[in-house]
matplotlib code that plots the C-alpha trace (Angstrom):
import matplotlib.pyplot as plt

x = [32.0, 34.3, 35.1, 32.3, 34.4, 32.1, 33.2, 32.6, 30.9, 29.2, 29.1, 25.2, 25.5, 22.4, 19.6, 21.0, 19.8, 22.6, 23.8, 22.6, 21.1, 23.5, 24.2, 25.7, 28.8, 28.4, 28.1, 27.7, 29.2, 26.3, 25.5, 22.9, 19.5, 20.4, 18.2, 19.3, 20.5, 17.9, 19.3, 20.7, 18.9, 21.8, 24.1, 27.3, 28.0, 31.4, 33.2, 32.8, 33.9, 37.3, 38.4, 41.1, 41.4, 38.1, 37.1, 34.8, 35.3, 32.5, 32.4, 30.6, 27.7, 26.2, 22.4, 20.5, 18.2, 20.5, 21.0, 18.3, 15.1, 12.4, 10.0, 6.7, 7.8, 6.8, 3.3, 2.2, -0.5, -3.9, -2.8, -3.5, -0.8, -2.5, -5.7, -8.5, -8.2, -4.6, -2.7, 0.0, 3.3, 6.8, 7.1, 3.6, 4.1, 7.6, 5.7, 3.2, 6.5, 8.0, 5.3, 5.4, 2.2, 2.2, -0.8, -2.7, -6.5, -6.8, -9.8, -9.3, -8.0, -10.7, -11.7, -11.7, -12.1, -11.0, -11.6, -10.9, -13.3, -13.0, -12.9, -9.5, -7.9, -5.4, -3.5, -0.2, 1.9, -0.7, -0.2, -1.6, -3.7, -3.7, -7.0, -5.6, -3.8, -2.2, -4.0, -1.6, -4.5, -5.8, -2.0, -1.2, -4.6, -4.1, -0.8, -2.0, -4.5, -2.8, -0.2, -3.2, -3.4, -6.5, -6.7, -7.5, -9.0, -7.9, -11.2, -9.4, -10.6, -14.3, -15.6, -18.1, -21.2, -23.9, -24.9, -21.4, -21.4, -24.5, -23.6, -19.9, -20.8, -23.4, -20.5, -18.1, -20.4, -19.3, -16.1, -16.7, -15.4, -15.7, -12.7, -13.4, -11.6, -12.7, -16.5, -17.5, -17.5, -19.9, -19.5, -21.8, -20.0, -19.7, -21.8, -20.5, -22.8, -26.1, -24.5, -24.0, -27.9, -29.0, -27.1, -27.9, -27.6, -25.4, -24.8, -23.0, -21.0, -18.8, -16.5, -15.2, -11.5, -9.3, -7.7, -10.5, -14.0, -15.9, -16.0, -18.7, -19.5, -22.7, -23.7, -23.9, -26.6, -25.2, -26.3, -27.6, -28.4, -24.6, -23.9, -20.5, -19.5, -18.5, -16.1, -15.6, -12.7, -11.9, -9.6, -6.7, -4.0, -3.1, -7.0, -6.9, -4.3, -5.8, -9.3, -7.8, -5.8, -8.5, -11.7, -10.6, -8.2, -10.2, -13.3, -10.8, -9.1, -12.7, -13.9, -10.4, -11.6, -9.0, -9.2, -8.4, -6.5, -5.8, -3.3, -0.8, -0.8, 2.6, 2.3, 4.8, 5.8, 4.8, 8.2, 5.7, 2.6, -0.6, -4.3, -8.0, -11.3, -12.7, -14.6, -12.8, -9.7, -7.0, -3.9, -0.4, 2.0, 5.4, 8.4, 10.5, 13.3, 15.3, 14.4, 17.0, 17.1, 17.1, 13.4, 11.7, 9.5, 7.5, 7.8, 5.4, 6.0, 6.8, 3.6, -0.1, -2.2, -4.1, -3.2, 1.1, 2.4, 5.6, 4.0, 3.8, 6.9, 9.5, 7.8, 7.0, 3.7, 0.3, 0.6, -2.8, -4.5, -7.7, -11.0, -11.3, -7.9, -7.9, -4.4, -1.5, 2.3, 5.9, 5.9, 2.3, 1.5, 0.6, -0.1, 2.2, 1.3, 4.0, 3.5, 4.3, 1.9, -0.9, 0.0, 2.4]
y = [17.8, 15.5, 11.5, 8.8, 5.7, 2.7, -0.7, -3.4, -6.8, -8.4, -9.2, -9.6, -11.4, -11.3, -13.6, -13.9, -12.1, -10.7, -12.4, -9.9, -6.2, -3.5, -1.5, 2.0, 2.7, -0.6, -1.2, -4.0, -5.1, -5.7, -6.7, -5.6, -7.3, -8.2, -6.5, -4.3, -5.3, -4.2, -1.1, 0.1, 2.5, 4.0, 2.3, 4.1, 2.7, 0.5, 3.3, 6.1, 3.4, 3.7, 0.8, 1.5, -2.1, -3.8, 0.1, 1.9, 5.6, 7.3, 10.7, 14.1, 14.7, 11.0, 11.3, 9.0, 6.9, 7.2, 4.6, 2.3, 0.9, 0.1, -2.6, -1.9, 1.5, -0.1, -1.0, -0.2, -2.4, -2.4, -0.4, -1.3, -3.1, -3.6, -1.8, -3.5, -2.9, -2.7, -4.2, -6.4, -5.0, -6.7, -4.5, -5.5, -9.1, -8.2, -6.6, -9.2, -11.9, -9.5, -10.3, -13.7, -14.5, -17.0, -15.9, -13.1, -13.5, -12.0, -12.0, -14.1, -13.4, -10.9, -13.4, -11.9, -13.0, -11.2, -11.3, -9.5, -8.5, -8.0, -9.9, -8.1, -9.6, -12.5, -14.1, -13.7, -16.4, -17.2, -16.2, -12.3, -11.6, -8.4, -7.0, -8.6, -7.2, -8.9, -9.0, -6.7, -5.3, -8.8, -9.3, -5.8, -5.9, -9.0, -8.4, -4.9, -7.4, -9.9, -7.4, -6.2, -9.1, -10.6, -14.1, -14.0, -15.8, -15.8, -16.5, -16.0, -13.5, -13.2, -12.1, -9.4, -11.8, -10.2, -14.0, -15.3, -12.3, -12.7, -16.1, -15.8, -13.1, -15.0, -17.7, -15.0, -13.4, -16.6, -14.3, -11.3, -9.2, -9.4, -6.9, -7.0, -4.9, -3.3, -3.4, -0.5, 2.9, 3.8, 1.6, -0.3, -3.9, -2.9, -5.7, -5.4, -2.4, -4.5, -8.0, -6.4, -4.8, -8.6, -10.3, -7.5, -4.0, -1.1, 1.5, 4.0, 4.2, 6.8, 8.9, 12.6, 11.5, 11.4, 8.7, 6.2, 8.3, 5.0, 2.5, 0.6, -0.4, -2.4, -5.5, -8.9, -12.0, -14.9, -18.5, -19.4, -15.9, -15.1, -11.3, -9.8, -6.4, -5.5, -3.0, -2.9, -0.9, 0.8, -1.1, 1.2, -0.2, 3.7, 3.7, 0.5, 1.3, 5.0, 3.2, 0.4, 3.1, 5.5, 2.8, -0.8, -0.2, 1.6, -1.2, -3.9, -3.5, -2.5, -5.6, -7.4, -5.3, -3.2, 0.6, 2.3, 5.3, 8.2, 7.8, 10.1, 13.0, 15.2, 18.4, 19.5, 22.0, 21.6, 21.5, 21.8, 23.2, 21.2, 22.6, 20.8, 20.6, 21.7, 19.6, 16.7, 15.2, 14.7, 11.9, 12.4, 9.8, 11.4, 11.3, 13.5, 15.3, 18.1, 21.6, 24.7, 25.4, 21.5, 21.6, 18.5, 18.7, 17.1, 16.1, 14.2, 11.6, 12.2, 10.0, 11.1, 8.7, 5.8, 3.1, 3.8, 0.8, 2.6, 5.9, 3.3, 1.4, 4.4, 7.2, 7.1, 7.8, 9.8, 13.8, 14.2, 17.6, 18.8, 19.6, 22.8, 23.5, 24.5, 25.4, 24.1, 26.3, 26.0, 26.6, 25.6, 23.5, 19.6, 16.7, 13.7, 10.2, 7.1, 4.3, 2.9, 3.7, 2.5, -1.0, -1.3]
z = [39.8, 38.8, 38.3, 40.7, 41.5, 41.4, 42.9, 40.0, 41.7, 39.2, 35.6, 33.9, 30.6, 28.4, 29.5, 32.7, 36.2, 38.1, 41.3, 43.8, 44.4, 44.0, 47.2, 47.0, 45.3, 43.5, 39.5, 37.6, 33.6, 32.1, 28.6, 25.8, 26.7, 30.1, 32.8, 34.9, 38.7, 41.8, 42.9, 39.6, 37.7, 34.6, 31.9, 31.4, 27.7, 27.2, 25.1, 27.6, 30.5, 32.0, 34.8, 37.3, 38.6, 39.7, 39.7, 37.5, 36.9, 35.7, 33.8, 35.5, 33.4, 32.9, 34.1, 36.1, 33.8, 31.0, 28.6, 30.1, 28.9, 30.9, 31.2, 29.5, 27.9, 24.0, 25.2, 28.2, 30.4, 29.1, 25.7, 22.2, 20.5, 17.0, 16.0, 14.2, 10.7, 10.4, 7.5, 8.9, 7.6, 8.6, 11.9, 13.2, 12.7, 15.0, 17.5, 18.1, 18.1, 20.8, 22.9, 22.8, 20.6, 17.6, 16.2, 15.2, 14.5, 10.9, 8.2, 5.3, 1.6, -0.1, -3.0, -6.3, -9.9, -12.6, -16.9, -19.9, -22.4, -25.9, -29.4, -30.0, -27.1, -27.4, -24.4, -24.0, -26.1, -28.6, -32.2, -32.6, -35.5, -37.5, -35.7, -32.5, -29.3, -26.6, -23.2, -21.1, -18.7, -17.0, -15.6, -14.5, -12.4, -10.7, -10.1, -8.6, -6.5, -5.1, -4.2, -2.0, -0.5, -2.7, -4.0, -7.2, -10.0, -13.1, -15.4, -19.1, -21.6, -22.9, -26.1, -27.0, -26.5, -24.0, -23.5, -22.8, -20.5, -18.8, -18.0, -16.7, -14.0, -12.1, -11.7, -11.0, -8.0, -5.8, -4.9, -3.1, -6.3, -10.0, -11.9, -15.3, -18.0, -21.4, -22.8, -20.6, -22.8, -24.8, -27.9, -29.6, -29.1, -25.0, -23.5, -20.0, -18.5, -20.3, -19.0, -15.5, -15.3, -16.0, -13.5, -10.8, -10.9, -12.1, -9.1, -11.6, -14.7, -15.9, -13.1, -13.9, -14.3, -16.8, -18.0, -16.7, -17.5, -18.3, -14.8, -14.2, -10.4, -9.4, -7.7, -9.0, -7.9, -8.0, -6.3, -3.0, -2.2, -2.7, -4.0, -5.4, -5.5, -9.3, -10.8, -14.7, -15.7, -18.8, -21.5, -21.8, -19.5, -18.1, -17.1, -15.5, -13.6, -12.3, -11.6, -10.2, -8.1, -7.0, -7.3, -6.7, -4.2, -1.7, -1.9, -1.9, 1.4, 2.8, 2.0, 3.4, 6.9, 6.6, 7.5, 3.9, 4.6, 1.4, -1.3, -0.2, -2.5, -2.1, -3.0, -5.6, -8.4, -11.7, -14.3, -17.2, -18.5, -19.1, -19.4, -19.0, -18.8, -15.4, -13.7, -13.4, -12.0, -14.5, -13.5, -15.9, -15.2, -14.4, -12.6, -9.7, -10.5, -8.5, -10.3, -10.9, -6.6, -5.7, -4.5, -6.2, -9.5, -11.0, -14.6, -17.4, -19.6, -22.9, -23.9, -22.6, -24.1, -21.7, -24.3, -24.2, -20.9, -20.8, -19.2, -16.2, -16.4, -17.2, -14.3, -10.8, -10.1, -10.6, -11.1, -9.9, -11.1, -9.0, -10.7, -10.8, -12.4, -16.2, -16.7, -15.3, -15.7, -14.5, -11.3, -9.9, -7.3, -8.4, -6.5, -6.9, -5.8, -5.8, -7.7, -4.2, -2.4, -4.3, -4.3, -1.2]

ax = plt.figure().add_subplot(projection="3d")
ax.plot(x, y, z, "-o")
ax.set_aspect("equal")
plt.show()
């Protein structure tokens, strides 16, 4: 078949109606966003148009229904628009504009406070001593937090005292989450595990990963009845941020009444050779790169230790290796997790 000639009687600009129905062997100009005239049911698109006068020529092969979008085809009547428990991205908030609403009902900040512990530790800015380090951990976790979305307080560093301790965390548990870092392992001068069994209870301590063995997770009392989930965190930065990753995260948007969903693990090839201890879940912080065929692999940095920042800042994300592997070679299957996805 060849060429349909089409009478052209209107002209439908965007947010206008058009002036009547279309009868047969009528067409309209119409414009992006305009809707369609009664009677019309296709778009031919401007650049496959050709006009012999007030006469549109349109092409064989154009179907009916092309080019058009119908009324209710995002979200239909009665359908769910967004789900309870959803983390409100860019898109959503869109969505929810689209349909003409100026609100959303949402739950409130998760509250969180959040200390370092540790003689050795010195804020940022203040002269360093020899025995002293800089507090690095308490800012990379409440970044990591209020990039989730929490509110966070910043309660300063504490020393090694089980009484200073013992008295901060009962004034902590008026959030819904205490994050504390360091005084957790097995040293003699780690108060935090004692300080946490006076001010509640400990629910566990010690997880089979690697970096990040000693966490400590319980439940604090604090006043008028008030209680505070609590997480203590190892004091190598690296560990922090693998707890934080696999431990904190997950509690934290449950508590915000979000839905947590998995880390997205990607499976990958190993482009190097690492071996273990079964029995637990090792984490290497590496990078993607294309291998000899172009297929992606991942790599480690050239650092393993939980202490070295810059086995963060210089790779990509977690190489996660599952328990029961000993031995990792060239060539076998890793999973790699983005940075991205942890905190995004």
């Amino acid at each position: 078949a060849g060429e349909t000639r089409l009478q052209v009687v209107d002209r439908v600009a965007a947010g206008h109606a058009a002036a009547r129905p279309l009868a047969a062997g009528e067409a309209a100009r119409i414009f992006t966003g305009a809707p369609m005239p009664p009677g019309a049911d296709t778009v031919l698109m401007q650049e496959d148009a050709r006009l012999d006068g007030d006469a549109l020529l349109v092409p064989a092969g154009l179907k009916a229904g092309d080019n058009r979008r119908l009324a209710g085809e995002d979200i239909p009547t009665g359908g769910t628009m967004l789900p309870a428990g959803r983390r409100l991205a860019a898109a959503d908030i869109a969505l929810a504009a689209a349909q003409g609403l100026t609100a959303l009902p949402v739950r409130r900040r998760v509250r969180v406070a959040l200390f370092s512990t540790g003689d050795e530790i010195v804020e940022p800015g203040a002269p360093l001593p020899p025995s002293g380090i800089y507090d690095a951990n308490r800012y990379l976790l409440l970044a990591m937090a209020e990039a989730l979305g929490a509110e966070v307080t910043d309660l300063g560093i504490l020393p090694d005292d089980p009484d200073a301790l013992a008295q901060a965390l009962p004034a902590a548990a008026a959030h819904d989450l205490v994050i504390t870092s360091g005084g957790v392992s097995a040293g003699e001068a780690d108060h935090v595990r004692t300080a946490v069994e006076r001010a509640g209870s400990l629910v566990f301590w010690r997880i089979a990963i690697k970096p990040g063995r000693p966490v400590a997770m319980g439940v604090l009392a604090g006043e008028a009845g008030r209680r505070a989930a609590f997480v203590g965190l190892p004091g190598n930065p690296a560990a922090a941020f693998v707890t934080f990753a696999r431990i904190v995260r997950p509690l934290l948007l449950r508590l915000a009444g979000a839905t947590p969903r998995p880390l997205p693990v990607l499976p990958v090839r190993a482009g190097f050779a690492h071996r273990k201890k079964p029995g637990r879940r090792e984490y290497l912080r590496g990078s993607l790169r294309p291998g000899p065929d172009g297929r992606p692999e991942a790599v480690t940095y050239r650092l393993e230790g939980a202490g070295a920042i810059t086995s963060l800042t210089e790779t990509e994300g977690l190489i996660e290796i599952a328990d029961e592997v000993t031995a990792v070679s060239p060539g076998d299957t890793v999973g790699f997790v983005s940075y991205t996805e942890i905190v995004g």
